[in-house]
C-alpha positions as CSV (number, residue, x, y, z in Angstrom):
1,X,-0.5,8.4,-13.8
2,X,-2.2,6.3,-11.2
3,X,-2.6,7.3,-7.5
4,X,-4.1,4.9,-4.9
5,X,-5.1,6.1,-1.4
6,X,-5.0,3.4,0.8
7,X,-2.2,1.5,-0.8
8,X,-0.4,-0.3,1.9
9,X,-2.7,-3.1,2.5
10,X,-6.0,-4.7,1.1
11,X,-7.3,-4.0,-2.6
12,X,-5.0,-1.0,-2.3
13,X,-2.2,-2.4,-2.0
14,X,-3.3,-5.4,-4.5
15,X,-3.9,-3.0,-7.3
16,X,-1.1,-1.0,-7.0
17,X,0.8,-4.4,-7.7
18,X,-1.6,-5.0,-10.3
19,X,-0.5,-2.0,-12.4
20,X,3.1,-2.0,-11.7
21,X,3.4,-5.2,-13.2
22,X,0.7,-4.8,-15.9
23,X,0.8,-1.0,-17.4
24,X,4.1,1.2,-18.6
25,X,2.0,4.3,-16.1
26,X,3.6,6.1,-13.4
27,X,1.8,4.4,-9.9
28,X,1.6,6.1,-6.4
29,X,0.7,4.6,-3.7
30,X,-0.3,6.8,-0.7
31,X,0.3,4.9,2.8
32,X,-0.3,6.2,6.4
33,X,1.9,4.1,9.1
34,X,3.9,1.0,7.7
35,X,5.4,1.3,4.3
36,X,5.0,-1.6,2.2
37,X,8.4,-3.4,1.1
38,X,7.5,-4.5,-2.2
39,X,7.5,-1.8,-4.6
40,X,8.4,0.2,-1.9
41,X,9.7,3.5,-4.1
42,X,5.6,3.4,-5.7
43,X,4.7,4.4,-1.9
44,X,4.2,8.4,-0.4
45,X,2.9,8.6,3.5
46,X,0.2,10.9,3.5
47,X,-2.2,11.9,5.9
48,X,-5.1,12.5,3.6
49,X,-7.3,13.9,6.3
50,X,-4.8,16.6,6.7
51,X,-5.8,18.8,3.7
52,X,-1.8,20.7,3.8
53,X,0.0,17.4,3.2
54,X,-2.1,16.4,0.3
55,X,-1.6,19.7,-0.8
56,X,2.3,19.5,-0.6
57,X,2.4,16.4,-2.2
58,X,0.6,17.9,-5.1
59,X,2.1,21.0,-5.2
60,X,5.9,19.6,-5.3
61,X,4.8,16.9,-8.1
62,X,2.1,19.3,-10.5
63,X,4.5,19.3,-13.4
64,X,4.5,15.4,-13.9
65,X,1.2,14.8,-12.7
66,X,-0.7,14.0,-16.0
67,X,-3.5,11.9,-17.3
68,X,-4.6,11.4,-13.6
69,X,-6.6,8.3,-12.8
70,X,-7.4,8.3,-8.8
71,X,-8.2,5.1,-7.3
72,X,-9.8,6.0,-3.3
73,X,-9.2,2.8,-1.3
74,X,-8.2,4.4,1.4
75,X,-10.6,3.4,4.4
76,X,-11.3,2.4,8.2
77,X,-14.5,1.1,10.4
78,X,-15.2,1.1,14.4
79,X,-17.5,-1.6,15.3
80,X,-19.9,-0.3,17.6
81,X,-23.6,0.3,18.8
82,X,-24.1,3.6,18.3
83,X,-25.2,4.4,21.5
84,X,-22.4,3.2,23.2
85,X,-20.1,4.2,20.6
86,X,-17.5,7.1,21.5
87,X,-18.1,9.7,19.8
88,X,-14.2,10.4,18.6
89,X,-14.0,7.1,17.2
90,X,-16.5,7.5,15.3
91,X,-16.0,10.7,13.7
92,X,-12.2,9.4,12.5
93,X,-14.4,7.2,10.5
94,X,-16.1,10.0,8.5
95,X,-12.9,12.1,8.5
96,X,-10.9,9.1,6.7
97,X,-13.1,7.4,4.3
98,X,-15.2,10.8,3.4
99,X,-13.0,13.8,4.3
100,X,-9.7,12.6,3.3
101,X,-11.5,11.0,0.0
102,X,-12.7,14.8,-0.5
103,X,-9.2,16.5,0.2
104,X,-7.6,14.5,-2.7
105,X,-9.9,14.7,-5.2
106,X,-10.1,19.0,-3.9
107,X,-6.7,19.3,-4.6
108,X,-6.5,17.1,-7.5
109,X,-9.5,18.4,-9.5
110,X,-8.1,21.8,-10.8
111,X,-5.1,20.1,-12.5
112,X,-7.3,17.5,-14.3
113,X,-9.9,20.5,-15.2
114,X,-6.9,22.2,-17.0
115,X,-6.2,18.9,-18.9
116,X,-9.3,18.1,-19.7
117,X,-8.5,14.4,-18.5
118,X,-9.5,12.6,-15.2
119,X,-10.7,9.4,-13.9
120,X,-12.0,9.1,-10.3
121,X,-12.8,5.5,-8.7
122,X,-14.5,5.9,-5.2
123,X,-14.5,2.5,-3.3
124,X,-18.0,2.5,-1.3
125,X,-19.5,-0.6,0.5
126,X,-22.3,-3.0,0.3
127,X,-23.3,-1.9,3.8
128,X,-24.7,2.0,2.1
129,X,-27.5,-0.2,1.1
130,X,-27.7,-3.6,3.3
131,X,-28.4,-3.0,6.9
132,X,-25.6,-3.7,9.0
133,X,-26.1,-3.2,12.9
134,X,-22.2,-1.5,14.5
135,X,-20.5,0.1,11.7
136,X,-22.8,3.1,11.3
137,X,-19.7,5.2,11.0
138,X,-18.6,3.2,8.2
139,X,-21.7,3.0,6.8
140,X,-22.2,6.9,7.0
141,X,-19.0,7.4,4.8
142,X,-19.9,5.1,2.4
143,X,-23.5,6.3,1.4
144,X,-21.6,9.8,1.5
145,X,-19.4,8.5,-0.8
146,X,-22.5,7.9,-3.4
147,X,-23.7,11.7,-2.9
148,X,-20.5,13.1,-3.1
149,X,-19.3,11.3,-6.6
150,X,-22.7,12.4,-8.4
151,X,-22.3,15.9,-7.6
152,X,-18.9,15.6,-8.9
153,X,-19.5,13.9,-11.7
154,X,-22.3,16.4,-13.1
155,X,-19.7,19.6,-12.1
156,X,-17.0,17.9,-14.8
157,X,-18.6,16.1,-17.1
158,X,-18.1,18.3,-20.1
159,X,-14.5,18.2,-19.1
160,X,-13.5,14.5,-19.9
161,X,-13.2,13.7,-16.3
162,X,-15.4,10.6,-14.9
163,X,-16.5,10.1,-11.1
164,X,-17.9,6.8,-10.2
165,X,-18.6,4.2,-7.6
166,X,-17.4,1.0,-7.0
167,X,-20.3,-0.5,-4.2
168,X,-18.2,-3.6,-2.6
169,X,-19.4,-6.6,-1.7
170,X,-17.3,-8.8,0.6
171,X,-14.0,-9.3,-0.8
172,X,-10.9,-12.0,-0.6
173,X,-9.3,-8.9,0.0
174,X,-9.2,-6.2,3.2
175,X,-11.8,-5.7,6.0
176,X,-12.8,-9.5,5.6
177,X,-9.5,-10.5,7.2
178,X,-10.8,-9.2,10.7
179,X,-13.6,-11.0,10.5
180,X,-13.6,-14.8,12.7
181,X,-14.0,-17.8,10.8
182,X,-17.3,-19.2,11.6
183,X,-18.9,-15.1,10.7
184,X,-16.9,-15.1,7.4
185,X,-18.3,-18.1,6.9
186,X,-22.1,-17.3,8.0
187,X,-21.3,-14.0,5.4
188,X,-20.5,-16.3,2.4
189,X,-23.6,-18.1,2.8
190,X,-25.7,-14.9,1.8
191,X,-24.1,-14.0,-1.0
192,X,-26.4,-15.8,-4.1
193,X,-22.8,-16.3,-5.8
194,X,-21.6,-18.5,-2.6
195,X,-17.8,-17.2,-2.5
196,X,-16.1,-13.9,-1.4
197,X,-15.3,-11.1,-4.6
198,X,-12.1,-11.9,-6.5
199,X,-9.2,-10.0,-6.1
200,X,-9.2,-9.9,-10.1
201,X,-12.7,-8.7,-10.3
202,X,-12.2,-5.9,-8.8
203,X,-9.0,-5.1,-11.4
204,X,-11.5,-5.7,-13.9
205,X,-13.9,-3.2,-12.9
206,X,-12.2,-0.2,-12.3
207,X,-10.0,-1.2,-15.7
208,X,-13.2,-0.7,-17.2
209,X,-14.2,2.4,-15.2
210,X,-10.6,3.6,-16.5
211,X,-11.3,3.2,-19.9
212,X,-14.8,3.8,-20.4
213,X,-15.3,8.0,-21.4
214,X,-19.4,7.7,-20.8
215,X,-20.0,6.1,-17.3
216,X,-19.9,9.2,-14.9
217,X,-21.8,9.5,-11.7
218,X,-22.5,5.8,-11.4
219,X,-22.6,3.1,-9.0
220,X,-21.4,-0.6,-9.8
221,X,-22.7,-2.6,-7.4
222,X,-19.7,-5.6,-7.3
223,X,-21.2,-7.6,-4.6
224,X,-22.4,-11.5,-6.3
225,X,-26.0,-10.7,-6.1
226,X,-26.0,-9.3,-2.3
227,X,-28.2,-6.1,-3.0
């Protein structure tokens, strides 16, 4: 089974797509406002920063939920300085892309622990590593992201389960969309591969993160040369 955070839009949403139309496994795809039409019965709304409807969803679906690979797209930035960001803002940031990422895995871990079977994916960011002046908040819960998927890895190793890092680049696919032509194009320019990440690169990676038993607690930096 195969359960995306952050599925309604983005890389999300392109690789629950992805493995509808390319695998015989069960896909969720967990949304938060607008429900996607295609593959529309794939999709649960969830709150994942709400810790008791993660925990219903898991607790109504524990008997089927088996072989668990679970792929965190789910994520949000606030551009701004952070001296003149507001303060509220900023901590939805950190209580989407690292506490929500936390409350799935939390309630998802004992059930893979008793299998003996799990693949985590955690998407984190370029920007962990590259200095990027306004997104601190989204930088923040992307370096967290890095912390948080070692520990994890090393606390379940023995027990088949796997906990890595995908470290994204700039992508065809999501945050890039917001971003004005003549800046996406200033962005392209420094990356030593000269075009944006592949939609189908980043399929290929967390395939291989899948099916790979002896990568745990790593960070693949998918990002053309950037870092």
């Amino acid at each position: 089974m195969i359960i995306i955070t952050g599925a309604s839009r983005g890389i999300g949403q392109f690789l629950l797509k992805s493995f509808v139309d390319q695998t015989n496994e069960e896909v969720i795809g967990f949304y938060m406002n607008t429900k996607p039409k295609d593959h529309d019965e794939k999709y649960v709304q969830i709150d994942i920063t709400d810790l008791s409807q993660v925990e219903s969803f898991i607790n109504d679906r524990e008997n089927v939920l088996k072989d668990i690979t679970l792929i965190n797209c789910a994520g949000i930035t606030y551009n701004s300085f952070t001296h003149k960001s507001e303060p509220e803002q900023w901590r939805k940031v950190i209580d989407t892309n690292l506490i929500g990422t936390y409350n799935i895995i939390r309630s998802l871990l004992p059930i893979m622990r008793t299998q003996k079977f799990g693949r985590i994916i955690n998407f984190s960011s370029v920007v962990a590593v590259k200095p990027t002046p306004g997104i601190s908040s989204y930088a923040a819960s992307k370096a967290a992201l890095w912390g948080l998927s070692k520990s994890l890895a090393i606390e379940n190793a023995a027990l088949n389960i796997t906990v890595n890092c995908i470290n994204l680049g700039y992508s065809e696919l999501g945050m890039i969309e917001m971003v004005p032509e003549e800046f996406k194009n200033n962005i392209i320019s420094q990356v030593p591969a000269g075009i944006l990440c592949p939609p189908e690169d980043i399929l290929r990676t967390v395939n291989y993160l899948r099916t790979t038993q002896y990568i745990t607690g790593s960070s693949i930096d998918l990002n053309g040369g950037l870092t």
